[in-house]
C-alpha positions in Angstrom: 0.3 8.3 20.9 -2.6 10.0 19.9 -5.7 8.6 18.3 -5.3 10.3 14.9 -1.5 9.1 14.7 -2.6 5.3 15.8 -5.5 5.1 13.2 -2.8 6.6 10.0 -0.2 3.7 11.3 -3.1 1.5 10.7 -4.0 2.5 7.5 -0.6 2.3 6.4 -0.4 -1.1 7.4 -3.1 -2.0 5.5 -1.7 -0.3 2.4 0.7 -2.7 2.7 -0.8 -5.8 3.0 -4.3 -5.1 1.2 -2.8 -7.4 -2.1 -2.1 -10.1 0.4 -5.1 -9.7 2.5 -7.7 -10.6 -0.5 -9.4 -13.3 0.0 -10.0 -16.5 -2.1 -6.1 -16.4 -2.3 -4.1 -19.7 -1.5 -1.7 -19.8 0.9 1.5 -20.2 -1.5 -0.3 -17.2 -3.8 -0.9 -14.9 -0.5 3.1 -16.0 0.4 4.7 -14.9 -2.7 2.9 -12.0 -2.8 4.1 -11.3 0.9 7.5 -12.0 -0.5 7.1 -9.0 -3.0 6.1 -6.7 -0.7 9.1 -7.6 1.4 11.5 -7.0 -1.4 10.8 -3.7 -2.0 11.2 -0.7 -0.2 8.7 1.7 1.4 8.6 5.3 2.8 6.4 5.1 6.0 3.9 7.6 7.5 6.4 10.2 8.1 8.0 9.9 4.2 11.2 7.9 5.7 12.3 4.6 3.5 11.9 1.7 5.4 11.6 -2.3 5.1 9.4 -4.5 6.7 10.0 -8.3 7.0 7.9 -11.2 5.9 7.2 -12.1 9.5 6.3 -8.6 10.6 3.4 -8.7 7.2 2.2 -12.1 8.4 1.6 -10.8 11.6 -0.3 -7.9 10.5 -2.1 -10.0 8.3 -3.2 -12.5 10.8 -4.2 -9.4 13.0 -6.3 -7.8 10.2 -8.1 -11.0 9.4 -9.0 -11.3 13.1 -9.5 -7.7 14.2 -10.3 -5.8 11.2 -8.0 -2.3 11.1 -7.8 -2.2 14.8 -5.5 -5.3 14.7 -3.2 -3.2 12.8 -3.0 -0.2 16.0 0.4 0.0 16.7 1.0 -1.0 20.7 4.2 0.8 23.0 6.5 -0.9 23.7 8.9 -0.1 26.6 11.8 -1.7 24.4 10.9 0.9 21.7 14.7 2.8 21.6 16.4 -0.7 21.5 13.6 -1.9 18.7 13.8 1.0 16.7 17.9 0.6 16.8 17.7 -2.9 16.3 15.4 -2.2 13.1 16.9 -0.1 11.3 20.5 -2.0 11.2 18.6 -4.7 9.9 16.8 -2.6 7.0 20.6 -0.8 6.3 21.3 -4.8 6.0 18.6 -5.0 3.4 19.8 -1.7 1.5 23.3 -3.5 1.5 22.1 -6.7 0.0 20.0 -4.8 -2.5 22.6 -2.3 -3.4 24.9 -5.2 -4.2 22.9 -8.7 -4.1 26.2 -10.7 -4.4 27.2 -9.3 -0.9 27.6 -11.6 1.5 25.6 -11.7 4.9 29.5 -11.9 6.9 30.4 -8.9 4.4 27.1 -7.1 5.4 27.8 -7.9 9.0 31.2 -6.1 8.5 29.9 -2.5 7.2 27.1 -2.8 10.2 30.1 -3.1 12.8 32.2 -0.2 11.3 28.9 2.0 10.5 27.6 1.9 13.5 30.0 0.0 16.2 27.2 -3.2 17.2 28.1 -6.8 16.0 25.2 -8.6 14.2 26.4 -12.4 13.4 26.2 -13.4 9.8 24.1 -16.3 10.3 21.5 -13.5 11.7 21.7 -11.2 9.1 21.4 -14.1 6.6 18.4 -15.9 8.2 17.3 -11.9 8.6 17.6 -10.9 4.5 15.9 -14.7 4.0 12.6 -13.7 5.7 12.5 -10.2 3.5 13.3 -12.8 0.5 16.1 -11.0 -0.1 18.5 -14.4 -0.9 21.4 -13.1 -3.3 20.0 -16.2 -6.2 16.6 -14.7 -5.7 17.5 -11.3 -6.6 20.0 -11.9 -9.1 17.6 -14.8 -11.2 14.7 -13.3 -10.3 13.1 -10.8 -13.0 10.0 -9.4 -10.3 6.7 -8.1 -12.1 4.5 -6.4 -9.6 1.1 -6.8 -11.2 -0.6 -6.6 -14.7 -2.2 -4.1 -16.6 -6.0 -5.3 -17.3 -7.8 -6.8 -14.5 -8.7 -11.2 -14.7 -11.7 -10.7 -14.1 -15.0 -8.3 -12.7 -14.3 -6.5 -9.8 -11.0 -7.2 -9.9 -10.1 -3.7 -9.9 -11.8 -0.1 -10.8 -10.1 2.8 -11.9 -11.7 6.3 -11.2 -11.2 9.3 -12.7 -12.4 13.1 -11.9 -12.8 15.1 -16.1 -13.7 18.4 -16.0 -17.1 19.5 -18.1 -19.2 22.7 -19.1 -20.1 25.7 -17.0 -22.9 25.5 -14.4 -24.8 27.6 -12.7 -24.0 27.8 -9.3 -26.2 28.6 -6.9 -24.3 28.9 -3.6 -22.0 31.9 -5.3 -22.6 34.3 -8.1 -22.1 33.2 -11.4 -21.0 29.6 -12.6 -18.9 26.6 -12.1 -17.3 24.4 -14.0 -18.7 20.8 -13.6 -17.1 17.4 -12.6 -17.7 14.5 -14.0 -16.6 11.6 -11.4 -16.6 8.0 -13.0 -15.3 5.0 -12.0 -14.4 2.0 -14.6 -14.1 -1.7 -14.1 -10.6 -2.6 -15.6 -11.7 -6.1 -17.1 -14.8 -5.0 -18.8 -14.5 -1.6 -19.5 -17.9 -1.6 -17.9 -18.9 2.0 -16.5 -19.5 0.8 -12.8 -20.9 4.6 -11.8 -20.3 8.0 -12.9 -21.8 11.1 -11.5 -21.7 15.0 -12.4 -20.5 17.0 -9.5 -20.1 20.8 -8.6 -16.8 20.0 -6.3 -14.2 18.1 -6.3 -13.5 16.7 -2.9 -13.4 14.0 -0.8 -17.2 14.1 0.1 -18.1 13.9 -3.9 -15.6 10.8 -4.2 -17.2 8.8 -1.4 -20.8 9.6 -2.6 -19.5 8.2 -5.7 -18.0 5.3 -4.3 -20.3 4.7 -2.4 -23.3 4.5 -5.3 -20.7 2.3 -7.1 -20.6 -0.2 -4.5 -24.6 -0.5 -3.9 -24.8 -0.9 -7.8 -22.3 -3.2 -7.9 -20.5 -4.9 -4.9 -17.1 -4.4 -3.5 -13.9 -4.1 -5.9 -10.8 -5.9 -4.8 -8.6 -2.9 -5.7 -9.4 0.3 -6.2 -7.4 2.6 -8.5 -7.0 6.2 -8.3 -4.8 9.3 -8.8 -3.7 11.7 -6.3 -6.2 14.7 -7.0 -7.7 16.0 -3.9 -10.8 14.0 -3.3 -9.0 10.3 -3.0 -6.2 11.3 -1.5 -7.7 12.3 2.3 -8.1 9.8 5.1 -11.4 9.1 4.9 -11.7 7.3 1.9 -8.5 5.3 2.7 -10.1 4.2 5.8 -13.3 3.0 4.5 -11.4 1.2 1.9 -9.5 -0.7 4.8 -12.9 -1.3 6.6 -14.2 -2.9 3.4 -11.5 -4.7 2.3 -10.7 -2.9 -0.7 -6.8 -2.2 -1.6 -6.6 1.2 -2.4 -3.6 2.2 -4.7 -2.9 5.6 -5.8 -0.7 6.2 -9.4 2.9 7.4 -9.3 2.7 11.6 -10.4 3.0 11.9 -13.9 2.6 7.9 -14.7 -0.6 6.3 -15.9 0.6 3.1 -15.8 -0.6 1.0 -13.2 2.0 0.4 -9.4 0.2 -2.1 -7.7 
């Protein structure tokens, strides 16, 4: 596995567990919060959907706090055909369950066998779907919120934005450019935490940005961005896992906040 591949695993990992990973949390908040990300699905670094257990986030969690984002390397394995099998019958469990949440773990173990031919015992798959929190009362009570709009408290979370502003003179090419104003915006107070005229959009004009931000005012917990071009590369999503920060990007065409 190369280098570039190891470090984008890790930095999806930590896109998953940044909520969990803040600190100050208590251990039943950090757990319920684990539970939610368990719940739902994901699509991992290739775009496939995918699961991941409540014991496989603990573990990444307890690796982050100790390493930093090379606890969250993926290691070979010499099992990795038989793990990758054995994975994805249980996250086909977990699509069952969801699909139908009054589906019982022997009826899920029934569709496994004639799907794919292998015999998982009930009592697996059920103690399986309860580490994912995926218990049949839990998702048929359970009406699941996944965050609020407006922030508790400072630094909570910023939102950045990139508007576009007059014609400049440029002086790198002939004639003029039109210039970018970067800002970035504490949710709670509506405070201007940095904002910055720029003559490019790209990921080198977001970190700058950023990075003034943070020396004016210390770290965010969550950072909140769209998917234009300059918050979007690897670069800032790696410093944000260095710092601590969870970085969320907006849905397309939704302003509303995901995380």
């Amino acid at each position: 596995m190369t280098q570039d591949r190891t470090e984008t695993i890790a930095l999806w990992r930590h896109g998953l567990i940044a909520e969990a990973a803040r600190p100050g949390l208590s251990p039943a908040e950090r757990g319920r919060i684990v539970r939610l990300i368990a719940a739902r699905p994901h699509e991992d670094p290739d775009g496939r959907p995918i699961t991941v257990s409540r014991n496989t986030l603990d573990r990444w969690l307890r690796a982050y706090s100790k390493h930093g984002l090379n606890g969250l390397q993926r290691t070979v394995r010499s099992d990795t055909g038989a793990v990758r099998r054995h994975t994805e019958l249980f996250e086909l469990a977990a699509a069952l369950r969801r699909e139908h949440p009054a589906r019982s773990a022997a009826q899920i173990a029934d569709i496994l066998a004639a799907r794919s031919g292998v015999h998982i015992s009930p009592r697996t798959i059920r103690e399986h779907l309860q580490h994912m929190g995926l218990q049949r009362a839990a998702l048929e009570g359970d009406t699941q919120t996944f965050g609020r709009y407006e922030a508790a408290r400072p630094n909570e979370r910023w939102i950045g934005d990139v508007l576009s502003g007059p014609f400049v003179p440029f002086p790198r090419v002939a004639g003029s450019r039109r210039a970018k104003l970067f800002l970035l915006v504490d949710d709670h107070s509506r405070l201007l935490v940095y904002g910055r005229w720029m003559t490019d959009e790209n990921t080198r004009a977001g970190q700058d940005v950023l990075r003034a931000a943070i020396v004016r005012r210390g770290l965010p917990a969550q950072l909140y961005l769209d998917n234009g071009s300059p918050y979007i590369a690897a670069p800032l999503a790696r410093t944000c896992a260095v710092l601590g920060i969870h970085l969320i990007h907006s849905k397309p065409y939704s302003p509303l906040l995901t995380g």
